[in-house]
TIVO-2410 file (N, C-alpha, C; in nm, 3 decimals):
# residues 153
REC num residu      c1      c2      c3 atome chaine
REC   1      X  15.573   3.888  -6.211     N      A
REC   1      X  15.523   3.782  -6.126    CA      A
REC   1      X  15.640   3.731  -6.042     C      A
REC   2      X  15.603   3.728  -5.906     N      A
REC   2      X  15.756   3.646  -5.846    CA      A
REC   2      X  15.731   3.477  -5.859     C      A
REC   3      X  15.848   3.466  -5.777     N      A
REC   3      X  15.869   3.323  -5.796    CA      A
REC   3      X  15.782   3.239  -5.695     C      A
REC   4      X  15.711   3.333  -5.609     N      A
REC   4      X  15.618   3.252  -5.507    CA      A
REC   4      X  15.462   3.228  -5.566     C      A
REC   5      X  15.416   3.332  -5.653     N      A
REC   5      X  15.314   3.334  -5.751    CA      A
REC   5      X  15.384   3.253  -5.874     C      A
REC   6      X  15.415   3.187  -5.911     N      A
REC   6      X  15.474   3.144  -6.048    CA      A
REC   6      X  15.455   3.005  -5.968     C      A
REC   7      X  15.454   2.983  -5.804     N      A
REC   7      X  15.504   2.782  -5.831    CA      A
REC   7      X  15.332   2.772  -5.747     C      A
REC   8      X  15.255   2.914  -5.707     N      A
REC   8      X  15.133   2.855  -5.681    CA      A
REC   8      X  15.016   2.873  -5.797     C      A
REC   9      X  15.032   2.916  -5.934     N      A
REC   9      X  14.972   2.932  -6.013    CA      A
REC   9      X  14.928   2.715  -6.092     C      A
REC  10      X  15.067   2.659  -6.098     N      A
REC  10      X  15.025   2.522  -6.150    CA      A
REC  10      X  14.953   2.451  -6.044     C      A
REC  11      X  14.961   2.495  -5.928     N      A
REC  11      X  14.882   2.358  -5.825    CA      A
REC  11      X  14.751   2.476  -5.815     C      A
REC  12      X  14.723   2.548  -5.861     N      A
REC  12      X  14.530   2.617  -5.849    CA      A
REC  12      X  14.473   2.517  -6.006     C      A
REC  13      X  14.563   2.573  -6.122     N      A
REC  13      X  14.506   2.512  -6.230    CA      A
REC  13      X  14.518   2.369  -6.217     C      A
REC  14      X  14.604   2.311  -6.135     N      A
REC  14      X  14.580   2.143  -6.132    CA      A
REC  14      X  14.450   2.117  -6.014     C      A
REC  15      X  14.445   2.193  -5.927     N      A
REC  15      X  14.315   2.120  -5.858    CA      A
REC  15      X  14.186   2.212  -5.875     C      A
REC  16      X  14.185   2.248  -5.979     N      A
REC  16      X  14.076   2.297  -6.044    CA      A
REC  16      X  14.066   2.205  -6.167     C      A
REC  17      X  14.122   2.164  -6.240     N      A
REC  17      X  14.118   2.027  -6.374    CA      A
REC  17      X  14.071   1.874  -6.241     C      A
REC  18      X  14.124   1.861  -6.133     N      A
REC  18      X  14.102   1.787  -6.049    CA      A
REC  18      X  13.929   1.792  -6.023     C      A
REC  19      X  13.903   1.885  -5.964     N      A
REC  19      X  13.768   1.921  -5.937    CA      A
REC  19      X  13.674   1.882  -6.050     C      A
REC  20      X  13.674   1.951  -6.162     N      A
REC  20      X  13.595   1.974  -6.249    CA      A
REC  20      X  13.616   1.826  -6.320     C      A
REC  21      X  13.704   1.726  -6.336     N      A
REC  21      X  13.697   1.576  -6.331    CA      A
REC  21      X  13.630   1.534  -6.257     C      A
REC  22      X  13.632   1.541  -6.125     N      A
REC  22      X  13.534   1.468  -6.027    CA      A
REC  22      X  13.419   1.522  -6.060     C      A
REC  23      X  13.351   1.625  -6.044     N      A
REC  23      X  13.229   1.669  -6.100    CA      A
REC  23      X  13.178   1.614  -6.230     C      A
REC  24      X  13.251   1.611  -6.346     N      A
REC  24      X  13.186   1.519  -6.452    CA      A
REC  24      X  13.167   1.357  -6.428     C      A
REC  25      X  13.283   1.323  -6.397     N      A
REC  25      X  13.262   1.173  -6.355    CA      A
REC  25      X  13.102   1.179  -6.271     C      A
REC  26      X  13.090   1.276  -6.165     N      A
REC  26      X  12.980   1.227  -6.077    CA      A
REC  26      X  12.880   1.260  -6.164     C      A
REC  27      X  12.861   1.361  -6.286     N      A
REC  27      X  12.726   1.428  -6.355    CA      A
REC  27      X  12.737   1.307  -6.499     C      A
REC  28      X  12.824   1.224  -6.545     N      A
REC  28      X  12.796   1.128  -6.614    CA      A
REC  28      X  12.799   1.021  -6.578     C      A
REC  29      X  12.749   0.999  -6.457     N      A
REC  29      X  12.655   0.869  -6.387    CA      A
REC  29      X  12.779   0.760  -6.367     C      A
REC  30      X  12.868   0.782  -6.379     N      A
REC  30      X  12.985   0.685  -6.315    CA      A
REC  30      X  12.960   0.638  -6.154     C      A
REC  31      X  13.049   0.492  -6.134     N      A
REC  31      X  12.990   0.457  -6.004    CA      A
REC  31      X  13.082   0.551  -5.918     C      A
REC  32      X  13.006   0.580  -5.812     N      A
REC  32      X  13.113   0.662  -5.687    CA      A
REC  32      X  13.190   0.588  -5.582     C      A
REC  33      X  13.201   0.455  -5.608     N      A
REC  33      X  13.266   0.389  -5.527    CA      A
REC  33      X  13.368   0.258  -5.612     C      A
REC  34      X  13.459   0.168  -5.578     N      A
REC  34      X  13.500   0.100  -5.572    CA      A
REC  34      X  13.390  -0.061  -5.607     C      A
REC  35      X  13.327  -0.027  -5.467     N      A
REC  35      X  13.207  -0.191  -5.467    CA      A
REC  35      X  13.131  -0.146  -5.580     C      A
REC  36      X  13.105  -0.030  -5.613     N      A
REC  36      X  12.999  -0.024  -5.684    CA      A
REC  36      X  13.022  -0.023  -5.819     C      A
REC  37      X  13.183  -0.006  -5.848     N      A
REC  37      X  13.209  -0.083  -5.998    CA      A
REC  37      X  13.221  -0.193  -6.009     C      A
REC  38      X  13.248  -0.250  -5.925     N      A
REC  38      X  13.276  -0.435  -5.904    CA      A
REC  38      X  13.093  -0.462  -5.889     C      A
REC  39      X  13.012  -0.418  -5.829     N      A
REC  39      X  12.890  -0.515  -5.871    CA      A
REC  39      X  12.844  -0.474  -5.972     C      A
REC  40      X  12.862  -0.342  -6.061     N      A
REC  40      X  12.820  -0.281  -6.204    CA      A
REC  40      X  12.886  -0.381  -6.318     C      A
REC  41      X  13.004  -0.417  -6.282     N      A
REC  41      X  13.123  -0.494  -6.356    CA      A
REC  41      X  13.010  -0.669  -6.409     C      A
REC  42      X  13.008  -0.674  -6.231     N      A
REC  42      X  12.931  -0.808  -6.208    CA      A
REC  42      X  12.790  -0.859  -6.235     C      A
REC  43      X  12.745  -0.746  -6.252     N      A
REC  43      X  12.585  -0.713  -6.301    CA      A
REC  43      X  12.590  -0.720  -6.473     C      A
REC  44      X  12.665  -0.672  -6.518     N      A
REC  44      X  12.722  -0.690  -6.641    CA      A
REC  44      X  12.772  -0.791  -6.713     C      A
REC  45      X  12.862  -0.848  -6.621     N      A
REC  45      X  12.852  -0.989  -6.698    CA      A
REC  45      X  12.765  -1.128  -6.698     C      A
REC  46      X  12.669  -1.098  -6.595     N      A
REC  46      X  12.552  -1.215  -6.558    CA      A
REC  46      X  12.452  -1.168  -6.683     C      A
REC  47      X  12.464  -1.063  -6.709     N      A
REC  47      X  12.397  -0.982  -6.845    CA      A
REC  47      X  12.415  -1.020  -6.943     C      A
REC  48      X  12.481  -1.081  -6.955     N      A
REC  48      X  12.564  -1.126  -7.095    CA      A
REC  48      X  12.604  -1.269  -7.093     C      A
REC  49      X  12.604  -1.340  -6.955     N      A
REC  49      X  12.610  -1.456  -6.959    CA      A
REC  49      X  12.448  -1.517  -6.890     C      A
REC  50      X  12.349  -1.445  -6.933     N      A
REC  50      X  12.173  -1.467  -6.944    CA      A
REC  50      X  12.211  -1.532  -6.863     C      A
REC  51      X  12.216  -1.513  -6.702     N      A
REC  51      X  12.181  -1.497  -6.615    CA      A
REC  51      X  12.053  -1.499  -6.584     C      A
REC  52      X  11.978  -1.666  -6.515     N      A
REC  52      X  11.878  -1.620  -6.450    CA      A
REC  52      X  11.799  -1.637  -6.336     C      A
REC  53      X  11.939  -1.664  -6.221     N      A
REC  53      X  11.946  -1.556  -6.124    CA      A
REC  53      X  12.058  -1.464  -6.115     C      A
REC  54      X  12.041  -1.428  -5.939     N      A
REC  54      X  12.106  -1.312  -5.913    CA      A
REC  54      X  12.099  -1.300  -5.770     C      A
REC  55      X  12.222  -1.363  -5.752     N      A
REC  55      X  12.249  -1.350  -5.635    CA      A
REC  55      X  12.317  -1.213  -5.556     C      A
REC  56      X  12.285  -1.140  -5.493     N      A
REC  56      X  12.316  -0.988  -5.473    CA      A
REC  56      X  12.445  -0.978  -5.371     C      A
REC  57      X  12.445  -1.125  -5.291     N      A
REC  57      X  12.482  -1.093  -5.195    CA      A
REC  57      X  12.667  -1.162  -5.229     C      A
REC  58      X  12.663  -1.235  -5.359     N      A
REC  58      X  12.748  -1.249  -5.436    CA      A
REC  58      X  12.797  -1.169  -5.525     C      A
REC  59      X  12.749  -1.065  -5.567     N      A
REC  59      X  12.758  -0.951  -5.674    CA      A
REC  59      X  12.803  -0.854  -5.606     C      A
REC  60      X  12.784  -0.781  -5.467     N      A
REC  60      X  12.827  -0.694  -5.376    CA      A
REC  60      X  12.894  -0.714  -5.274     C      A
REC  61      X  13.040  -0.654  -5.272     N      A
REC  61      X  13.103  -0.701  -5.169    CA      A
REC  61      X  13.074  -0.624  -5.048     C      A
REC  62      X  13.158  -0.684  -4.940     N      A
REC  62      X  13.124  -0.592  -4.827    CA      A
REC  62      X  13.048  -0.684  -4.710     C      A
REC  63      X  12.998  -0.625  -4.574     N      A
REC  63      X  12.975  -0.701  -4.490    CA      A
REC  63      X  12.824  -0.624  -4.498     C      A
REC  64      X  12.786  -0.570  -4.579     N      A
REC  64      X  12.582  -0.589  -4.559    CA      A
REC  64      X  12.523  -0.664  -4.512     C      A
REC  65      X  12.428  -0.647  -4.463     N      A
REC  65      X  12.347  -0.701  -4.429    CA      A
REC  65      X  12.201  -0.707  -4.486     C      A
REC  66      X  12.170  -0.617  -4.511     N      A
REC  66      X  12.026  -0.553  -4.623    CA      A
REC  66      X  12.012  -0.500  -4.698     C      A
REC  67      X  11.999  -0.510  -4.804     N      A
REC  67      X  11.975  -0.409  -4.933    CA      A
REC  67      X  11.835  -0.361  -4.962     C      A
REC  68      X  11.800  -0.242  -5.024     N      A
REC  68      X  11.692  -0.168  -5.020    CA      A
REC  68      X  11.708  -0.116  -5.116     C      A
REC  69      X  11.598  -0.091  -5.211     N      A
REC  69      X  11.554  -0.026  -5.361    CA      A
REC  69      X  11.576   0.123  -5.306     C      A
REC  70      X  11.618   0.223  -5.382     N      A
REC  70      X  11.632   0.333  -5.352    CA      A
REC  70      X  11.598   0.410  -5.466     C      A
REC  71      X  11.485   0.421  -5.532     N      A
REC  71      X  11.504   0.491  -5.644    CA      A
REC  71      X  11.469   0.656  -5.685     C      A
REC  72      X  11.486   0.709  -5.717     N      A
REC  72      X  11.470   0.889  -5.739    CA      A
REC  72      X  11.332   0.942  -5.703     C      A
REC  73      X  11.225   0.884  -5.739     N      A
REC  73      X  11.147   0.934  -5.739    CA      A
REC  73      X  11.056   0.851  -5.592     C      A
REC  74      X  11.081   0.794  -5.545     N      A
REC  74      X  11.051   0.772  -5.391    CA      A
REC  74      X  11.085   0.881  -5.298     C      A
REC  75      X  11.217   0.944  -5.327     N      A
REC  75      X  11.253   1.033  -5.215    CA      A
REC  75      X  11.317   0.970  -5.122     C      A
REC  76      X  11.378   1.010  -4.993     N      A
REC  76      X  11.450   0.966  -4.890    CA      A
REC  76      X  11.374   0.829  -4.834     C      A
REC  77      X  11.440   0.732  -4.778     N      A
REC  77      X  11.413   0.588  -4.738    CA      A
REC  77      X  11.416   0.564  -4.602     C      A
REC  78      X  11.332   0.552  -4.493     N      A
REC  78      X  11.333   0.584  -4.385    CA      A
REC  78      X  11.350   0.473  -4.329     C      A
REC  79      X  11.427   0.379  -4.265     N      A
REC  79      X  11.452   0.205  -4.225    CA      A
REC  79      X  11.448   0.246  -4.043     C      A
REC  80      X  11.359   0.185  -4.017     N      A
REC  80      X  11.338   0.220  -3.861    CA      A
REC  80      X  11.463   0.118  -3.808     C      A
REC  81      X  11.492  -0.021  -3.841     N      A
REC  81      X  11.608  -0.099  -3.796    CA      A
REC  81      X  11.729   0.025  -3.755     C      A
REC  82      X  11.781   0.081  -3.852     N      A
REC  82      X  11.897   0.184  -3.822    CA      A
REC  82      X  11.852   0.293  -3.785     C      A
REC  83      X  11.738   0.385  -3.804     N      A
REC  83      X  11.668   0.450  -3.729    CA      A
REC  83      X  11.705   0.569  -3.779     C      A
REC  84      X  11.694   0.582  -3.934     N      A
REC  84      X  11.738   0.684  -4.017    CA      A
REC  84      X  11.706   0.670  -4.156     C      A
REC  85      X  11.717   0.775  -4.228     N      A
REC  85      X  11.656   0.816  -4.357    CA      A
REC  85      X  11.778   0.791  -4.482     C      A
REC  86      X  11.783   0.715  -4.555     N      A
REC  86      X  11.851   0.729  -4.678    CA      A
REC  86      X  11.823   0.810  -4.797     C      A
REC  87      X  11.905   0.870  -4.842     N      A
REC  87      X  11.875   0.933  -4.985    CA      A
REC  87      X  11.872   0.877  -5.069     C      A
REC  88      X  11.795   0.872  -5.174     N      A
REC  88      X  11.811   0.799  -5.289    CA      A
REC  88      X  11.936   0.781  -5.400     C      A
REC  89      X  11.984   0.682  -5.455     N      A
REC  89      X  12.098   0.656  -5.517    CA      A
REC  89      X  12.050   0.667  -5.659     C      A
REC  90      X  11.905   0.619  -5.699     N      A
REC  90      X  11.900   0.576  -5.817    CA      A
REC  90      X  11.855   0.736  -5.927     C      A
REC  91      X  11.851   0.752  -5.971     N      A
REC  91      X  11.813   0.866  -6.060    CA      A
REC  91      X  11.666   0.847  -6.051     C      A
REC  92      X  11.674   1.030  -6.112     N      A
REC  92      X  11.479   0.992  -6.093    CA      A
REC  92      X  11.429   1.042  -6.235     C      A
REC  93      X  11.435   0.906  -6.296     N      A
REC  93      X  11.373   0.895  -6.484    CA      A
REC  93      X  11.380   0.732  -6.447     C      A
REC  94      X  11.291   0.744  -6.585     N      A
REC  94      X  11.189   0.619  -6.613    CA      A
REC  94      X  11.302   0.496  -6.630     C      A
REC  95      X  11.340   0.357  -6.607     N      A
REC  95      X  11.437   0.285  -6.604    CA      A
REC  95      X  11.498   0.254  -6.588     C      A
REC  96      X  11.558   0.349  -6.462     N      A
REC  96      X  11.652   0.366  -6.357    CA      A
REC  96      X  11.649   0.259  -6.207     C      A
REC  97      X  11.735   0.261  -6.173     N      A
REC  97      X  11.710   0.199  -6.056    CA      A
REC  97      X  11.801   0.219  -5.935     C      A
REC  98      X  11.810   0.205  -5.831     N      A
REC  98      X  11.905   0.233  -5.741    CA      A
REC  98      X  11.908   0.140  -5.630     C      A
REC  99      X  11.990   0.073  -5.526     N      A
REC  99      X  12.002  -0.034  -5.433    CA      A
REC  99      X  12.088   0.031  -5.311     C      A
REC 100      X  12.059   0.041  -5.219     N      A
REC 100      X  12.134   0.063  -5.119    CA      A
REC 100      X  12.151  -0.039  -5.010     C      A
REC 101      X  12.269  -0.104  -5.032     N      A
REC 101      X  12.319  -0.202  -4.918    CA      A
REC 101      X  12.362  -0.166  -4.780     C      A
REC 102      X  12.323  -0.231  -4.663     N      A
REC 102      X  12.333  -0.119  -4.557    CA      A
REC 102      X  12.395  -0.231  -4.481     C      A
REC 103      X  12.497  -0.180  -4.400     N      A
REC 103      X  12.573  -0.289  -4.313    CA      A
REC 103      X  12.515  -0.257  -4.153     C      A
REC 104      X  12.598  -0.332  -4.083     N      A
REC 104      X  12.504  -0.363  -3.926    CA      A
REC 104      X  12.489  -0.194  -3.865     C      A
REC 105      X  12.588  -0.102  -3.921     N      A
REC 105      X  12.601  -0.033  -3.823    CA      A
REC 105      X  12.519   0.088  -3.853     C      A
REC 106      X  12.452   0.006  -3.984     N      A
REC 106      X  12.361   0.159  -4.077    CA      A
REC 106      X  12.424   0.249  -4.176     C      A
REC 107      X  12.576   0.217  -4.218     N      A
REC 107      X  12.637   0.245  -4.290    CA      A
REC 107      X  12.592   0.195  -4.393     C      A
REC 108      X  12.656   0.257  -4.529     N      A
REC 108      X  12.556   0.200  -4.685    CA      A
REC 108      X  12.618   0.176  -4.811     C      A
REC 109      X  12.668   0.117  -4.901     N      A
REC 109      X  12.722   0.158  -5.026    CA      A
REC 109      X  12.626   0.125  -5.136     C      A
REC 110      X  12.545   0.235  -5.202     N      A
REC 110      X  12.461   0.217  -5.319    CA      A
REC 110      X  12.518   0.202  -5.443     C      A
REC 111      X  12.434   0.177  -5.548     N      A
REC 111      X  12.471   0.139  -5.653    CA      A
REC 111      X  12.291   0.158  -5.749     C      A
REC 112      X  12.394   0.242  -5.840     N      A
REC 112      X  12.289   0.279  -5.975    CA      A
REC 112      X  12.275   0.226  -6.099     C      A
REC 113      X  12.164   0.237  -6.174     N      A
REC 113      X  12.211   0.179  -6.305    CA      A
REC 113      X  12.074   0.235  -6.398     C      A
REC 114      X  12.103   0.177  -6.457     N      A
REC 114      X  11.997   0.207  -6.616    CA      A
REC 114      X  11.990   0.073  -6.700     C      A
REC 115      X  11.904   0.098  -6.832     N      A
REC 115      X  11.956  -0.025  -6.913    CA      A
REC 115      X  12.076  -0.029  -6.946     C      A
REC 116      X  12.179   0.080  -6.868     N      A
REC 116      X  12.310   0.013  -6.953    CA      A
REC 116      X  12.361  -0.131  -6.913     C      A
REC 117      X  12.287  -0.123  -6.807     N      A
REC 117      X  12.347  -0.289  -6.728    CA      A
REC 117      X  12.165  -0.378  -6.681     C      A
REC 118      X  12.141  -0.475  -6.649     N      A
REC 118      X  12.014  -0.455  -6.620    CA      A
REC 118      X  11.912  -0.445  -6.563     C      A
REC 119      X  11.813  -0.454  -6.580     N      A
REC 119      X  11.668  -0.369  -6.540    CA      A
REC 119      X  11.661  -0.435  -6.390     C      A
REC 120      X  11.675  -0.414  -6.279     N      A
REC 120      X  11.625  -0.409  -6.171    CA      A
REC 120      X  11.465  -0.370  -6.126     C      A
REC 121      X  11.371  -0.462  -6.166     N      A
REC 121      X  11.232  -0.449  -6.086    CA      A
REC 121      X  11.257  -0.409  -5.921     C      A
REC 122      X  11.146  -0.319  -5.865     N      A
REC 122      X  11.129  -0.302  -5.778    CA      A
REC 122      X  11.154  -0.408  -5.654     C      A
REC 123      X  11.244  -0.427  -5.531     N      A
REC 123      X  11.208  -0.523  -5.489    CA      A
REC 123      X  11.115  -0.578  -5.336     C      A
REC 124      X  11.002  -0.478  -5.398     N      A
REC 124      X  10.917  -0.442  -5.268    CA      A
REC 124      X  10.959  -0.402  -5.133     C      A
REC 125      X  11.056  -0.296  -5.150     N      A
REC 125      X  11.135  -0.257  -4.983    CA      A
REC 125      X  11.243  -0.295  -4.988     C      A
REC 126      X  11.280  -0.370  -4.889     N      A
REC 126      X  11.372  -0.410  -4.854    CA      A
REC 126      X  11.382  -0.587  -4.824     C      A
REC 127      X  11.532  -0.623  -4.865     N      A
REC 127      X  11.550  -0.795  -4.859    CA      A
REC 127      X  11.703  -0.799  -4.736     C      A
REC 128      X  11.646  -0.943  -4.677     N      A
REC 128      X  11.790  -0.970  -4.576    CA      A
REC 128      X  11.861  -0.972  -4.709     C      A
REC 129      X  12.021  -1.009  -4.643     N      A
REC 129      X  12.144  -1.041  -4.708    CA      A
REC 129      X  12.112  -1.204  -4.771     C      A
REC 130      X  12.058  -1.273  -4.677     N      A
REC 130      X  12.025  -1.440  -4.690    CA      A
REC 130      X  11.893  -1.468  -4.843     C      A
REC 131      X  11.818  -1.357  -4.818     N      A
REC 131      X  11.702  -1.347  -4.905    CA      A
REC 131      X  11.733  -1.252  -5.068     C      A
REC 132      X  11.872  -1.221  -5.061     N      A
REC 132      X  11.868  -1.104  -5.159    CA      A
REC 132      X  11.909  -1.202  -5.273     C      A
REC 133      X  11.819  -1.268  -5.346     N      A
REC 133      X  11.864  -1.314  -5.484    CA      A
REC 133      X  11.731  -1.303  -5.592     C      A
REC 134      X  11.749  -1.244  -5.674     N      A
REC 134      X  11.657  -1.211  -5.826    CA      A
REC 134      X  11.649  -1.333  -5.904     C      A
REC 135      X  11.549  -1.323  -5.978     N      A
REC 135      X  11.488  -1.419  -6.098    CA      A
REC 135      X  11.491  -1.330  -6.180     C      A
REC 136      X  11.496  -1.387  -6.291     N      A
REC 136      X  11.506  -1.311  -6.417    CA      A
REC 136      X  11.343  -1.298  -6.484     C      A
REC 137      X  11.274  -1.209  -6.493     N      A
REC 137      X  11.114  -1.198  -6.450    CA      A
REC 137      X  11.098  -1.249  -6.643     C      A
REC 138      X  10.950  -1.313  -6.681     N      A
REC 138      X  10.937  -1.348  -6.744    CA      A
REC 138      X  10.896  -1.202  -6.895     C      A
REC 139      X  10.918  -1.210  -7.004     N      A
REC 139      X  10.898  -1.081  -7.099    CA      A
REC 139      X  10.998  -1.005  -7.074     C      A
REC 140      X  10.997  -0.891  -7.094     N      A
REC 140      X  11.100  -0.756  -7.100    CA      A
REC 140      X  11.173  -0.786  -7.258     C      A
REC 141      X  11.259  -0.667  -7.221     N      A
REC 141      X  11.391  -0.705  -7.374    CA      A
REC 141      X  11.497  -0.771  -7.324     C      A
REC 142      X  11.569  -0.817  -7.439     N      A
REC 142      X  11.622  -0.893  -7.437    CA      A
REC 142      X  11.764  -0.801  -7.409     C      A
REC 143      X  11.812  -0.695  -7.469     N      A
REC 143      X  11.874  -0.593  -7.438    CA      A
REC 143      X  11.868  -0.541  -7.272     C      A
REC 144      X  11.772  -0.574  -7.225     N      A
REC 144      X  11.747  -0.507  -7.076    CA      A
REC 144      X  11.695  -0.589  -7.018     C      A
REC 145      X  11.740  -0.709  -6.973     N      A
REC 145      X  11.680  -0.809  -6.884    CA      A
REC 145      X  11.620  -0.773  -6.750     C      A
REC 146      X  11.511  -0.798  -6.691     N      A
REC 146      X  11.467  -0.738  -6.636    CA      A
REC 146      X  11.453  -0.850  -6.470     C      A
REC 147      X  11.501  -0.820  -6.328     N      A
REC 147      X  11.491  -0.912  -6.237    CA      A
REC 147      X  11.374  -0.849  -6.111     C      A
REC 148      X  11.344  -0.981  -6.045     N      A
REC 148      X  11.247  -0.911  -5.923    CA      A
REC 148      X  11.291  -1.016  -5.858     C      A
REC 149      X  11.251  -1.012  -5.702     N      A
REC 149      X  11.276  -1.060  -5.585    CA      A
REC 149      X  11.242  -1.173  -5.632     C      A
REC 150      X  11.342  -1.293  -5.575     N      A
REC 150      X  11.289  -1.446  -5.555    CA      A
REC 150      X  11.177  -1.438  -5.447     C      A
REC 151      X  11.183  -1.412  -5.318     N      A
REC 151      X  11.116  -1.396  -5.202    CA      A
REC 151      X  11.070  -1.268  -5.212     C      A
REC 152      X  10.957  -1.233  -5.174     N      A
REC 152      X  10.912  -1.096  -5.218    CA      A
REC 152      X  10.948  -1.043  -5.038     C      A
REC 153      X  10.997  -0.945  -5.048     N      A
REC 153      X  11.014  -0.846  -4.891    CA      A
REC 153      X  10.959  -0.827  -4.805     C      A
***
């Protein structure tokens, strides 16, 4: 082996351990962003501090403007305002949920979850930034608190 194969053999096996990290992180449901561990973080502790509201527009940083339910089994999200189709964020199984916050320019940062954090009811479409705050809906578990729109969409 020369010495030019010998110093490119550790940087293939390092960005191949690189790769195949990012790939698990993304296939065990980790957030893919920054905001979206900070409102998972924040969703989490209103969870635990029975929380009952939920203010979204306090929980997600960023300059949004609208947030929109995005969940798996809807399929792509078509918002005539930006004049384009979103993909869904949320997984598509039973308990899941997904939110896509969309800023002025139609740009988006979603955010997923499960009961690991909690239950997000549907929130009929889409809510302004001014309108995006949850009630904590009456029943569910207590393990999986469950929220829906203050203002329905």
């Amino acid at each position: 082996m020369t010495a030019r194969k010998a110093r490119r053999h550790p940087i293939f096996i390092g960005s191949l351990v690189i790769v195949g990290l990012a790939l698990a992180w993304h296939r065990l449901g980790y957030p893919d962003s920054f905001d979206e561990a900070r409102f998972l973080h924040r969703l989490s502790v209103a969870k635990a501090d029975d929380a009952r509201t939920l203010d979204l527009a306090a929980l997600m940083p960023g300059d949004w403007e609208m947030v929109c339910e995005s969940h798996g089994y809807d399929g792509p999200r078509y918002i005539e305002r930006y004049g384009r189709s979103y993909e869904p964020v949320g997984a598509a199984q039973d308990s899941a949920w997904g939110l896509i916050f969309i800023a002025a320019d139609g740009s988006f940062t979603g955010a997923a979850g499960s009961c690991r954090v909690p239950g997000l009811l549907p929130l009929g479409g889409c809510l302004e930034r001014a309108q995006a705050v949850l009630v904590r809906a009456e029943g569910g578990r207590t393990d999986c608190p469950e929220y829906v729109a203050a203002k329905p969409g």
